[in-house]
C-alpha positions as CSV (number, residue, x, y, z in Angstrom):
1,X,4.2,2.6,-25.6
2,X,0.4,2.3,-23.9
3,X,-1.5,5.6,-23.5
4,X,-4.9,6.8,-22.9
5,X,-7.2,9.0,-24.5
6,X,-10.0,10.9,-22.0
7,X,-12.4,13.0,-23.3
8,X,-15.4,14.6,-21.2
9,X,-18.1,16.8,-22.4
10,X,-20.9,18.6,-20.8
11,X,-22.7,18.1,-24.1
12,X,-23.7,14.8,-25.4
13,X,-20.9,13.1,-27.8
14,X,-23.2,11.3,-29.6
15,X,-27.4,10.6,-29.6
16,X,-27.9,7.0,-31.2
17,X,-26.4,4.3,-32.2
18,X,-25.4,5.4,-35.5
19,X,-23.2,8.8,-34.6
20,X,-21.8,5.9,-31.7
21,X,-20.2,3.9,-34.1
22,X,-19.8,6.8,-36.5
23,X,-17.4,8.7,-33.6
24,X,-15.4,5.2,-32.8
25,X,-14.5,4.8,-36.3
26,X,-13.0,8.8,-36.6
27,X,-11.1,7.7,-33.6
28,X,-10.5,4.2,-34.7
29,X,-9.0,5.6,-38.3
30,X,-7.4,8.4,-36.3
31,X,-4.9,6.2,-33.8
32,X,-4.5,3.8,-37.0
33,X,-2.9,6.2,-39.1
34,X,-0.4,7.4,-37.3
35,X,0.1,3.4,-36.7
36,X,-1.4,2.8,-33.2
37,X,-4.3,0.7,-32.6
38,X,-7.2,0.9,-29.7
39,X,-6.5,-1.8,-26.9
40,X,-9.8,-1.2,-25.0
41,X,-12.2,1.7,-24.7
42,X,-15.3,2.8,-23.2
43,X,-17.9,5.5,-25.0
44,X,-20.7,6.8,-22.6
45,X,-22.5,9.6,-23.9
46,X,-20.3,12.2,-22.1
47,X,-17.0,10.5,-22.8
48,X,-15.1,8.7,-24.4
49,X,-11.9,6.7,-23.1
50,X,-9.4,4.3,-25.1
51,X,-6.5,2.9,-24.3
52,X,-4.0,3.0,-27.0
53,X,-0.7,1.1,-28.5
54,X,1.7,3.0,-30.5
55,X,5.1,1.7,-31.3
56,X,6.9,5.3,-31.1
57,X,6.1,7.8,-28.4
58,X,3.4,10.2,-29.5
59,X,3.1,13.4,-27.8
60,X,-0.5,14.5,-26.6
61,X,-1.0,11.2,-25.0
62,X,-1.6,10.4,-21.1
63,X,1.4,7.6,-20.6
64,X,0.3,4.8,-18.8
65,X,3.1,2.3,-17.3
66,X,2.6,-1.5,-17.5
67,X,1.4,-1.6,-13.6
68,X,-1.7,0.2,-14.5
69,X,-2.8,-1.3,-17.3
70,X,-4.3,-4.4,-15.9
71,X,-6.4,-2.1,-13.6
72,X,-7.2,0.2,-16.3
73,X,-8.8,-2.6,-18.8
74,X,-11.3,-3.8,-15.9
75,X,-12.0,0.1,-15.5
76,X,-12.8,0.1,-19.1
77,X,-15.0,-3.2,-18.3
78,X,-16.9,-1.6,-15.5
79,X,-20.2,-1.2,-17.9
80,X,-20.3,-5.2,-18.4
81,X,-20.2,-7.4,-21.6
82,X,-24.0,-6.1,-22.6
83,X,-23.0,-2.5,-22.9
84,X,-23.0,-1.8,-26.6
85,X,-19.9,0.8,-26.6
86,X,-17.2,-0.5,-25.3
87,X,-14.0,-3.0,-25.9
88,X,-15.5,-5.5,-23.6
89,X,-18.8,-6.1,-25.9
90,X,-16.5,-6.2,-28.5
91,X,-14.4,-9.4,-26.3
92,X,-17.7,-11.0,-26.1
93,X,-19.8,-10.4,-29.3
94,X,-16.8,-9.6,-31.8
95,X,-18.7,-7.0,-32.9
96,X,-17.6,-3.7,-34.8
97,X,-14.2,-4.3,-33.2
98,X,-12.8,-0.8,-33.0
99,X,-10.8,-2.5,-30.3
100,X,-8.1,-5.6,-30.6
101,X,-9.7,-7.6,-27.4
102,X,-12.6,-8.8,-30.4
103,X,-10.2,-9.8,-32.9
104,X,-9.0,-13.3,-33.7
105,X,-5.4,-13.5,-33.0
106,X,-4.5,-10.0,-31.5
107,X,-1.1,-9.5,-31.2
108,X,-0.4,-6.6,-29.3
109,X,-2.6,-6.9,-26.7
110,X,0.3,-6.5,-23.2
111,X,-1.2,-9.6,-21.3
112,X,-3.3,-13.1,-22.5
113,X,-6.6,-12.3,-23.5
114,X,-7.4,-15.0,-20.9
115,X,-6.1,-12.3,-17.9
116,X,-7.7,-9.3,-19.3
117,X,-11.0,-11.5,-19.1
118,X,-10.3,-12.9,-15.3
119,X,-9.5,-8.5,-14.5
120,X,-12.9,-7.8,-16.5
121,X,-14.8,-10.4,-14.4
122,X,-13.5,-9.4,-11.4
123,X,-14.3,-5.8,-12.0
124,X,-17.6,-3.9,-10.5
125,X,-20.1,-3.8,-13.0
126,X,-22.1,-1.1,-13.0
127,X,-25.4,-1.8,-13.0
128,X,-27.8,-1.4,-16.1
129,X,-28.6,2.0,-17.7
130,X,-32.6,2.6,-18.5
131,X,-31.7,4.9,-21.2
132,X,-28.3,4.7,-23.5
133,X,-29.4,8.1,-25.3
């Protein structure tokens, strides 16, 4: 089952780096026990959005079919592959990887890595932020 996760706040979710990567990995721990894993996401500093795999049905998710996933992962790509927080930096850097697009031999990622990238490429990148925080 693919879902998504959306979270907006009119407060800041996080003010450097640090409490960034300190709020993927609460998430990141949080969809793996209970046995999902994060397929893509995007952290800004008034949201947060991750698309998810679980192999049951879990409840307080937002379903999302297969025809809008491909869509979805170059929404999650709109920031580009230099923006720090997010599963397409990952793709490109194999950084943290919160997210399966940066690990070596995903498995559970719904299309070729090589489709996600063409769908990534193709999406409008937003242009540059002057101030992450």
């Amino acid at each position: 089952m693919y879902g998504r996760i959306q979270k907006h706040s009119t407060q800041r979710l996080f003010t450097n780096a640090q409490e960034a990567y300190r709020l993927l990995a609460h998430y990141y721990l949080q969809v793996a026990n209970t046995g999902g894993c994060i397929l893509d996401y995007l952290l800004l500093p008034h949201s947060i959005d991750l698309l998810l795999f679980f192999p049951n049905t879990m409840h307080n998710l937002i379903a999302v079919d297969s025809a809008h996933l491909l869509p979805l992962f170059g929404t999650l790509g709109a920031k580009g592959k230099h923006y720090p927080f997010s599963g397409t930096y990952e793709l490109y850097h194999a950084s943290h990887c919160f997210c399966e697009l940066g690990k070596t031999g995903a498995n559970v990622l719904p299309f070729s890595l090589e489709t996600i990238v063409q769908v990534k490429k193709h999406a409008g990148i937003c242009s540059p932020s002057s101030c992450l925080f």
